[in-house]
Structure formats: C-alpha cells, structure tokens
C-alpha positions in Angstrom: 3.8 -10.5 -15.0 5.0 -10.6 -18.7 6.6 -7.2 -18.4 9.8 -7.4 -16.0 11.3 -4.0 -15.1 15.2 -3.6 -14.9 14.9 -0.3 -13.2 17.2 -1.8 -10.1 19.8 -2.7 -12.8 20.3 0.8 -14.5 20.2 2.0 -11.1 23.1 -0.1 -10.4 25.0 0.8 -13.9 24.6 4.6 -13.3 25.6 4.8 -10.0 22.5 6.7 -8.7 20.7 5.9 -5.5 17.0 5.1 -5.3 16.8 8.2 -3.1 18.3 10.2 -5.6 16.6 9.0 -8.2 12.8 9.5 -6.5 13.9 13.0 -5.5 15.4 14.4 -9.2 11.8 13.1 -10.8 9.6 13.9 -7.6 8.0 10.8 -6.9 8.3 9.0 -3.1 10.8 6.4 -2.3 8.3 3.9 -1.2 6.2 4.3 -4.8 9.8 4.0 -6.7 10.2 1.0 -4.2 7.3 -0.4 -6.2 8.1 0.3 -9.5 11.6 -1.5 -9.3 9.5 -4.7 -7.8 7.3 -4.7 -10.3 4.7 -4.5 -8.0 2.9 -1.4 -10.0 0.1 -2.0 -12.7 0.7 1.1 -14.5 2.8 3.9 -14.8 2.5 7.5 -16.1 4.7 7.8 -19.0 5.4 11.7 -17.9 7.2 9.5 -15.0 9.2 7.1 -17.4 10.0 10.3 -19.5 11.7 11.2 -16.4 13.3 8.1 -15.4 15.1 8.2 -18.8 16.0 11.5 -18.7 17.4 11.2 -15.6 19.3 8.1 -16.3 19.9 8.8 -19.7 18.4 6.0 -21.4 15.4 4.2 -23.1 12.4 2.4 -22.1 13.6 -0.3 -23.7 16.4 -0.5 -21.2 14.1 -0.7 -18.2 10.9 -2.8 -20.0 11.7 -6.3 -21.0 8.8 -8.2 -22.1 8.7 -12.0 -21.0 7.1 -14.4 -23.6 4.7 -16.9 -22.2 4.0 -15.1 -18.9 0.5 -14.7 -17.6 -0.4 -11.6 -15.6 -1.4 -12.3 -12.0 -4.7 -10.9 -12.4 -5.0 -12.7 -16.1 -8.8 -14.1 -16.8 -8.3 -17.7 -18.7 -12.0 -17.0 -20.0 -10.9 -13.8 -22.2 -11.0 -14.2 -25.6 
C-alpha cells in the first residue's frame, strides 16, 4: 500500500495502550488491530479526529505516504 500508518509508533511514544486507545475513541480492539496493520482500506476521518485528539497529534504523524508503491488491489490497465 503507498500509505503506511505509524499508528503502533505514536502508540509507543505516548505511552497508551491499544486497549486504551480503542476504548477513549469507541472503536473495538480487533478493528484498531487493523488500522495499526494497515490492513484497513478506509477510515472515517471522525475516527482520526479522535485518534489525534486523543494522542495529541497530527495526521501527518500517523500517515506517511510511500513513493512508488502500488496498492494491492491497483489495476495496471487504469489510465
């Protein structure tokens, strides 16, 4: 995927628990599980609002966009 998300790594820097973190935004575990994989192909931005808030800090710090990286699900015949 070309966008690589960092959420394990703020996790990490703040100190907070991916328990924590699901309950204080009211998502699951197991979909937050997902998100910090990568293994999501969209999220609500009501739910990264609350990511930041909660860890106080930007998309940016959680989003990293990898030049040259195809999606997995990428058609070569788009234009």
């Amino acid at each position: 995927m070309a966008i690589e998300i960092t959420l394990d790594v703020m996790l990490a820097r703040r100190k907070v628990k991916s328990k924590d973190l699901a309950a204080a935004i009211g998502i699951t575990e197991q979909n937050l599980s997902l998100l910090k994989q990568g293994k999501v192909k969209g999220m609500r931005l009501s739910t990264l609002d609350a990511i930041c808030r909660h860890l106080d800090c930007t998309p940016g710090d959680l989003l990293h966009y990898v030049p040259g990286e195809m999606p997995e699900d990428w058609d070569d015949e788009r234009p």
